[in-house]
C-alpha positions as a LaTeX table, in Angstrom:
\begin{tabular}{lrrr}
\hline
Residue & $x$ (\AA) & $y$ (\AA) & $z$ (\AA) \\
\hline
Unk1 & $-11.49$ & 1.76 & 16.22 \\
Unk2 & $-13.03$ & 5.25 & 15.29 \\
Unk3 & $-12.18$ & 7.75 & 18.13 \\
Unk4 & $-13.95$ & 11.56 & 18.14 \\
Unk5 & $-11.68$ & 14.27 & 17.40 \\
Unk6 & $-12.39$ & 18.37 & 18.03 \\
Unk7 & $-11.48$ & 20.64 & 15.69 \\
Unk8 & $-11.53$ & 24.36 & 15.68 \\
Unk9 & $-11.99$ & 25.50 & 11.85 \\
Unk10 & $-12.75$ & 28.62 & 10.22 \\
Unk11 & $-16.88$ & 28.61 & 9.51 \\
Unk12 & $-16.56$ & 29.22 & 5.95 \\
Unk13 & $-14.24$ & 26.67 & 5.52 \\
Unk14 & $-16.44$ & 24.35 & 6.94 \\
Unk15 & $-19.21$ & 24.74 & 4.76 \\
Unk16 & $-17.63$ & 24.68 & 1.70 \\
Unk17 & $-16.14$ & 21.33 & 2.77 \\
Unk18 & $-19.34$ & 19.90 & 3.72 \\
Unk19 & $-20.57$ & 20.87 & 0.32 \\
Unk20 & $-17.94$ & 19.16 & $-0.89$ \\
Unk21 & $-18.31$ & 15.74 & 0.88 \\
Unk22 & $-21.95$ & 15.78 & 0.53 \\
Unk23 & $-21.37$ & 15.94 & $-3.81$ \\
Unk24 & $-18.65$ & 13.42 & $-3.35$ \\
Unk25 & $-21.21$ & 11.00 & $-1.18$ \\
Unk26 & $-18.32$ & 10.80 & 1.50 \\
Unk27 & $-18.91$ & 12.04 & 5.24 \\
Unk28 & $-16.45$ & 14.63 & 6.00 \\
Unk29 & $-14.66$ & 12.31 & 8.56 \\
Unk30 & $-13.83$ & 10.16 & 6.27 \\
Unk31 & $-12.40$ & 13.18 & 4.00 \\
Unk32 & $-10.48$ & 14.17 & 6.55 \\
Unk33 & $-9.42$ & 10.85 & 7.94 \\
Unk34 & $-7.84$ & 9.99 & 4.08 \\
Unk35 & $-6.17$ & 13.64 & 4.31 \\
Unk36 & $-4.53$ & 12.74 & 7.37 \\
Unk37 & $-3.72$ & 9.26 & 6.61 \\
Unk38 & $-2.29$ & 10.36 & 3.58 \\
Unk39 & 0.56 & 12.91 & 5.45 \\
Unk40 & 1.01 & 10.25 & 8.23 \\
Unk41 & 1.45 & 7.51 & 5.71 \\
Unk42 & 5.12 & 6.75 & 5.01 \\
Unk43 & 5.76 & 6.98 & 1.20 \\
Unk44 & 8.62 & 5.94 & $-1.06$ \\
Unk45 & 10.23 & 8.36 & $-3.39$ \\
Unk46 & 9.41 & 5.74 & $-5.53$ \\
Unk47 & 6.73 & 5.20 & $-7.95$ \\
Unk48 & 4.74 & 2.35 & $-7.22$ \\
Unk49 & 4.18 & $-0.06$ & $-10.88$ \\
Unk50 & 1.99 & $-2.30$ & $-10.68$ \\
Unk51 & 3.22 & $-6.24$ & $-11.51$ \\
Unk52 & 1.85 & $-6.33$ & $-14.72$ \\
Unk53 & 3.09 & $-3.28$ & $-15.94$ \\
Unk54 & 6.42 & $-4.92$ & $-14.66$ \\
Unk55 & 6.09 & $-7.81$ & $-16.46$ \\
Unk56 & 5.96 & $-6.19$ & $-19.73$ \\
Unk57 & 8.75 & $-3.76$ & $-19.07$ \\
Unk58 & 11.71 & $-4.38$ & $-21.53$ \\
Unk59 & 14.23 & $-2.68$ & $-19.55$ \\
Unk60 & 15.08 & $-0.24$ & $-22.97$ \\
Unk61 & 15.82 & 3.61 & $-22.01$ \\
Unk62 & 14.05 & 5.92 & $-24.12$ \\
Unk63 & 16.02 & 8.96 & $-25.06$ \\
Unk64 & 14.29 & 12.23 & $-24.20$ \\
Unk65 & 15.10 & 13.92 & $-27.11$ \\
Unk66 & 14.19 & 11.05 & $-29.52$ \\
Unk67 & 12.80 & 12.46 & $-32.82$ \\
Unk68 & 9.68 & 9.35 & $-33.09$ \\
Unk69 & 8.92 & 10.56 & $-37.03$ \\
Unk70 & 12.96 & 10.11 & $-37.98$ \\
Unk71 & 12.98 & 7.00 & $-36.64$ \\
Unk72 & 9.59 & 5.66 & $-38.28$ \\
Unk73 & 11.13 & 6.99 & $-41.49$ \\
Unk74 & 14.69 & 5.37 & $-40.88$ \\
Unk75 & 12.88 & 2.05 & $-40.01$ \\
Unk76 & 10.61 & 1.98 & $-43.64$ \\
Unk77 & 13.61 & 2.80 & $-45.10$ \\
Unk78 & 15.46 & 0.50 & $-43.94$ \\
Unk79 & 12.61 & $-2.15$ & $-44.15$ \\
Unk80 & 11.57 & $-1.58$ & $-47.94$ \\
Unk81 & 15.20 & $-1.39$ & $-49.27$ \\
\hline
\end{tabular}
């Protein structure tokens, strides 16, 4: 149920936001309603992965400092010996 709200903004601000929502094709209270829904919103610390980015996940750590063009080497070596 949409519900009308006042708000008291500074003019300048207000244009440049309605410039904004009218070259994003969005009304400005629906900018503002996904600006507000987005503090109220409870969020995880989490990052949210998708399921099928979960189903391919090997559960292997990747060391930070791993040197990928060693390894590459160390792995045709190993594979043409």
């Amino acid at each position: 149920m949409d519900t009308k709200l006042t708000l008291k903004l500074d003019k300048l601000i207000i244009e440049r936001a309605k410039k904004y929502a009218t070259a994003h094709r969005r009304s400005l209270s629906r900018i503002i309603e996904s600006y507000l829904q987005s503090l109220t919103t409870p969020s995880t610390d989490e990052i949210q992965i998708s399921p099928f980015i979960k189903s391919i996940s090997s559960g292997v750590s990747i060391p930070i400092d791993l040197n990928v063009k060693e390894e590459y080497r160390a792995h045709l070596e190993k594979k043409h010996k």
